[in-house]
C-alpha positions as CSV (number, residue, x, y, z in Angstrom):
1,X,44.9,92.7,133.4
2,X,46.5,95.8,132.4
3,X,49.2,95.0,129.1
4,X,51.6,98.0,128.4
5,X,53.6,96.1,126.0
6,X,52.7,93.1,123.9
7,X,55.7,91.3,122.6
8,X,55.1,88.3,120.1
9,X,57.7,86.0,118.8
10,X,56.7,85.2,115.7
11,X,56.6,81.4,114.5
12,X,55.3,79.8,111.2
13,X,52.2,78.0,112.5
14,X,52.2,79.0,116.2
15,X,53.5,82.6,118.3
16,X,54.9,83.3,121.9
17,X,53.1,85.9,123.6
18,X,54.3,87.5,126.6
19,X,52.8,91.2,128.0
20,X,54.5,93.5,130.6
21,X,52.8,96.2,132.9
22,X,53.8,99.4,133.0
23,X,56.2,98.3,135.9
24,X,57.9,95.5,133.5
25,X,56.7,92.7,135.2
26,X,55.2,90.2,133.2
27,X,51.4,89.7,133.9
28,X,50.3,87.1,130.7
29,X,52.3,84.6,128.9
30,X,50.3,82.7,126.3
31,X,51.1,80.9,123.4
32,X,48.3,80.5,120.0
33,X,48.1,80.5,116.1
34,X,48.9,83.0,114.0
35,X,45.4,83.6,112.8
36,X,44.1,83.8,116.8
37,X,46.8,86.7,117.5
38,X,44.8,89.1,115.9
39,X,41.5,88.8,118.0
40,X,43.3,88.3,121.0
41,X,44.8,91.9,120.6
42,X,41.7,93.3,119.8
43,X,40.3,92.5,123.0
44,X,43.2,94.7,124.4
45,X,43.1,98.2,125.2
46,X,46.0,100.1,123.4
47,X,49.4,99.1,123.7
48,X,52.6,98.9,122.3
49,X,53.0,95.6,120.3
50,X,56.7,94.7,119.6
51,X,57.8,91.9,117.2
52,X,61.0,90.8,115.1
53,X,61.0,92.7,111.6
54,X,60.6,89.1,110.1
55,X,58.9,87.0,107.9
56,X,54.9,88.1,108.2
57,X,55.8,90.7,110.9
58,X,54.9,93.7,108.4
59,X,51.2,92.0,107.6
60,X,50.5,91.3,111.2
61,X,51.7,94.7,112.3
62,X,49.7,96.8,109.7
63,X,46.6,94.4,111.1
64,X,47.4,95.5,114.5
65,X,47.8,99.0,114.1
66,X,44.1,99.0,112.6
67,X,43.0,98.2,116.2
68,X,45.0,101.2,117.3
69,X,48.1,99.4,118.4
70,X,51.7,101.1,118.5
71,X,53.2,98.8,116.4
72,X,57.1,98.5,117.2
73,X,59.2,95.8,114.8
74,X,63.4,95.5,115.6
75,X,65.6,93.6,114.2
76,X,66.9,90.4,115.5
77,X,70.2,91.6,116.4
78,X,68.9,94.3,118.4
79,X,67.0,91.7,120.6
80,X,69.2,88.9,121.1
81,X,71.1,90.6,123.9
82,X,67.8,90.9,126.0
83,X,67.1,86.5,126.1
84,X,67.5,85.3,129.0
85,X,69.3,81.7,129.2
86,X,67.9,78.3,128.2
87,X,66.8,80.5,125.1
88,X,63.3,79.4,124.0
89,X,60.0,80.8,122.6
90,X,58.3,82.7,125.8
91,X,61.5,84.0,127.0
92,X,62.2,85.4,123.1
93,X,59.1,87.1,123.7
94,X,59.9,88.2,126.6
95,X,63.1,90.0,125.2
96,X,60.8,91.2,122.1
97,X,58.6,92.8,124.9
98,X,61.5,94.1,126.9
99,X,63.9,95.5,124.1
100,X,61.2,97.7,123.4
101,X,60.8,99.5,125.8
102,X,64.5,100.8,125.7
103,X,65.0,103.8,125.0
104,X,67.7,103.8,122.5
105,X,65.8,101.2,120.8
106,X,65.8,101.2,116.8
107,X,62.7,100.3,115.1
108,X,61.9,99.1,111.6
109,X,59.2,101.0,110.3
110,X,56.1,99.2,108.7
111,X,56.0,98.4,105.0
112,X,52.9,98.9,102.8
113,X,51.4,95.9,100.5
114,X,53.1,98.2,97.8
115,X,56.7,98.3,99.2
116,X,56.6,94.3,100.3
117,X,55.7,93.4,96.0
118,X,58.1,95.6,94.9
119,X,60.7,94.0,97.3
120,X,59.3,90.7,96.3
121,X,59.8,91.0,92.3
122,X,63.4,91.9,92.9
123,X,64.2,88.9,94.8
124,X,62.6,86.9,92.4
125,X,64.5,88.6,89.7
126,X,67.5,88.2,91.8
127,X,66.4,84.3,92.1
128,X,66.2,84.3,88.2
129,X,69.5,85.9,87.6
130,X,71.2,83.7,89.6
131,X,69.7,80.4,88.1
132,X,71.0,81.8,85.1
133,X,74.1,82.6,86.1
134,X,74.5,78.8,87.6
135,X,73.2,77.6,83.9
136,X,75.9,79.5,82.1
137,X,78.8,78.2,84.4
138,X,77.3,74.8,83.4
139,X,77.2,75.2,80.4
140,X,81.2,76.7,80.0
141,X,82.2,73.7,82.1
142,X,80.4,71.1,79.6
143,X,82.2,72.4,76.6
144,X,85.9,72.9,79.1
145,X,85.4,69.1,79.6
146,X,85.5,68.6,75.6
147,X,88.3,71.0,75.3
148,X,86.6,74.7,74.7
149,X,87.4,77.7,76.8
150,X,85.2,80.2,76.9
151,X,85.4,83.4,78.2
152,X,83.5,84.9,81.2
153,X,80.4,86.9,80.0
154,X,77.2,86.1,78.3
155,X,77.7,87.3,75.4
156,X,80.9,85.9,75.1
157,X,79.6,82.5,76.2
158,X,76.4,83.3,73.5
159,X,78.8,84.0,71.1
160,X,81.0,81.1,71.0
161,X,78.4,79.0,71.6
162,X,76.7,80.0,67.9
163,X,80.6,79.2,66.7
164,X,80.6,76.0,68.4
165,X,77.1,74.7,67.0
166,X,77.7,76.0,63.1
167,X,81.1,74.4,63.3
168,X,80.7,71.0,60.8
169,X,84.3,69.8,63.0
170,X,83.0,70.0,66.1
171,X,84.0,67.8,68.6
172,X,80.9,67.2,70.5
173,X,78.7,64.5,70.7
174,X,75.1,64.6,68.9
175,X,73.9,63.9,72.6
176,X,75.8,66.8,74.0
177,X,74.4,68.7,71.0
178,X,70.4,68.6,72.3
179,X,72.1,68.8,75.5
180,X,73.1,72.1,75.0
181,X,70.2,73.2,72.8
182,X,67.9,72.3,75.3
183,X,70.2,74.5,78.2
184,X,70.4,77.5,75.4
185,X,66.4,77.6,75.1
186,X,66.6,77.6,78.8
187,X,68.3,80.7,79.2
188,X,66.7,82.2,76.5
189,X,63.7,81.6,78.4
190,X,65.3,83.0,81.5
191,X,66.0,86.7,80.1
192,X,63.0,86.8,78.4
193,X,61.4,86.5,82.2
194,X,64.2,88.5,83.8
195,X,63.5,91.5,81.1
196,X,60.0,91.5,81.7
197,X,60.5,92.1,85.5
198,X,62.9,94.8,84.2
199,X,60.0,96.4,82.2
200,X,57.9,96.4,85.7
201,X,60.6,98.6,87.3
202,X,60.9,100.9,84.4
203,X,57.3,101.2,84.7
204,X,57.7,102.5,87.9
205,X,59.8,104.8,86.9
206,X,57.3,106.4,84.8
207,X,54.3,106.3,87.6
208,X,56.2,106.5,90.6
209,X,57.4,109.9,91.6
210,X,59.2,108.9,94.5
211,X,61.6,106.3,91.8
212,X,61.6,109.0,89.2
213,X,63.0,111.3,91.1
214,X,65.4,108.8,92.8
215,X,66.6,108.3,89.0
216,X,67.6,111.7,88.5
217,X,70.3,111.5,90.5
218,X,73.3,110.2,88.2
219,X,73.9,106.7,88.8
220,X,71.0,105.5,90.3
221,X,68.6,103.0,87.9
222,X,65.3,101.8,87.7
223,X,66.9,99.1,89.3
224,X,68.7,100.7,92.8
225,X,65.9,103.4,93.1
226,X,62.7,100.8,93.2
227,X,64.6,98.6,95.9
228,X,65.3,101.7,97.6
229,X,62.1,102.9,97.6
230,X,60.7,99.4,98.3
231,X,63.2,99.0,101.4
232,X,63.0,102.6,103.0
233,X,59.6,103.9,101.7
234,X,59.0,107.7,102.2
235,X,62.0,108.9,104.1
236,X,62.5,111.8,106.1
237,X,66.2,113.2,104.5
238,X,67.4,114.6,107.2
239,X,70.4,115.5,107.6
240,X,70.3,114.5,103.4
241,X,73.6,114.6,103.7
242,X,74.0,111.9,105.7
243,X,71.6,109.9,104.2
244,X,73.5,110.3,100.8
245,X,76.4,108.7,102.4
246,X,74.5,105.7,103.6
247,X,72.6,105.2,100.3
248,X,75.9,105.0,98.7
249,X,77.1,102.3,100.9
250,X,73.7,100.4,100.5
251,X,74.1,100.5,96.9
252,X,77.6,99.3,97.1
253,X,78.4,102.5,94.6
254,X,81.1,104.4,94.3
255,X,80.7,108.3,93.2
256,X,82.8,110.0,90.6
257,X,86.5,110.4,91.2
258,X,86.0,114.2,90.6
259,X,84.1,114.2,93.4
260,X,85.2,116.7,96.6
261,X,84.4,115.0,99.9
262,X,83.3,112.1,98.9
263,X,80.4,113.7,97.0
264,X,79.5,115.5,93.6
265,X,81.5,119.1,93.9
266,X,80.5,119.8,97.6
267,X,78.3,118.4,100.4
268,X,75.7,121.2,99.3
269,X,75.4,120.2,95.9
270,X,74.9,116.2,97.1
271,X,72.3,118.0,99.8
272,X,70.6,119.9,96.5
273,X,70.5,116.6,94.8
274,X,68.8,114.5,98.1
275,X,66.3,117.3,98.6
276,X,65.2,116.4,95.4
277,X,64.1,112.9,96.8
């Protein structure tokens, strides 16, 4: 049984696996638990492996290409096209194993251990800014139900609340009182959390050269440089330019209005600044 290319659909407790020949026909369909994948490629000669850039596909890929696997992860979109009909698990794996093999395939490359905790802490302080986001809104509808507006903003909302509480006419209730105590100490509790995860990522700013010098460009934070670095790794900038451009759209920034061409006085200086990176 010669296996050219291994594609695996990737499930929570059980995968799809489905292997092509070098001709594309399909010579082993089999179907086993995550933990048995593993030994059941190392049994294989060297192949490609393809998979879904999803959840666990960058641990089981960096375990595969220990063995000596190619290791090739796409995004879904990319393989939906290639499932048959009467979609299910085989024939996803089937389409895993097929779409790579195109040659105007893209691939997702692996992420290290490092990259996936540093993608991890911002979407649990993402998580934790949200929750407190939700708590403030709750809070500013609690006192608009007893007739006080406040203002968008946490300091704002901070603010008036202090009024509120000192006030000896307030209006509210000595229920609504611990109420709102008890949410306040929750949000305090909140940003004390969501500034420690801040001090991580300006820690990495201070070890990591790849986020310092992501930083010295003007606009770019701890904060846009550590998920870029957590997302992309060590990229190869080239054309920079170009890769500017996209990292402005993935930041969702905007550059100064002095700017010519979209950039900081020329494309040379902006290719100057990504050469840097």
């Amino acid at each position: 049984m010669e296996i050219a290319v291994l594609g695996i659909d990737l499930g929570k407790n059980s995968c799809s696996l489905v292997g092509l020949d070098q001709s594309g026909q399909v010579v082993v369909r089999r179907r086993m638990r995550r933990e048995t994948v593993i030994a059941f490629a190392s049994r294989l000669p060297a192949c490609i492996v393809a998979m879904e850039a999803c959840c666990g596909a960058h641990h089981m890929g960096r375990s595969l290409a220990t063995q000596g696997h190619t290791v090739r992860l796409m995004s879904p979109e990319y393989v939906r096209p290639y499932v048959k009909a009467q979609k299910n698990d085989d024939r996803d794996a089937e389409a895993i194993a097929e779409a790579a093999t195109r040659p105007t395939m893209r691939f997702v490359e692996l992420k290290s251990e490092a990259q996936l905790d540093m993608q991890t802490l911002h979407r649990v302080r993402d998580r934790l800014v949200a929750e407190r986001t939700s708590l403030m809104n709750q809070i500013r509808s609690v006192l608009l139900e007893r007739g006080y507006v406040v203002p968008q903003g946490r300091a704002k909302l901070a603010g008036r609340l202090t009024e509120i509480v000192a006030d000896p006419a307030c209006m509210l209730s000595l229920r609504i009182r611990h109420l709102i105590a008890d949410m306040r100490e929750r949000w305090e509790l909140l940003d004390q959390r969501i500034a420690a995860l801040d001090e991580e990522f300006h820690q990495q700013c201070r070890s990591n050269d790849q986020v310092r010098r992501l930083t010295s460009i003007p606009g770019i934070g701890s904060l846009n440089a550590t998920a870029l670095v957590a997302a992309v790794g060590d990229p190869v900038l080239s054309p920079a330019v170009a890769i500017w451009r996209r990292g402005l759209v993935w930041f969702h920034a905007k550059p100064p209005r002095a700017a010519s061409r979209g950039f900081w006085g020329s494309a040379n200086e902006a290719a100057s600044i990504c050469a840097r990176c």
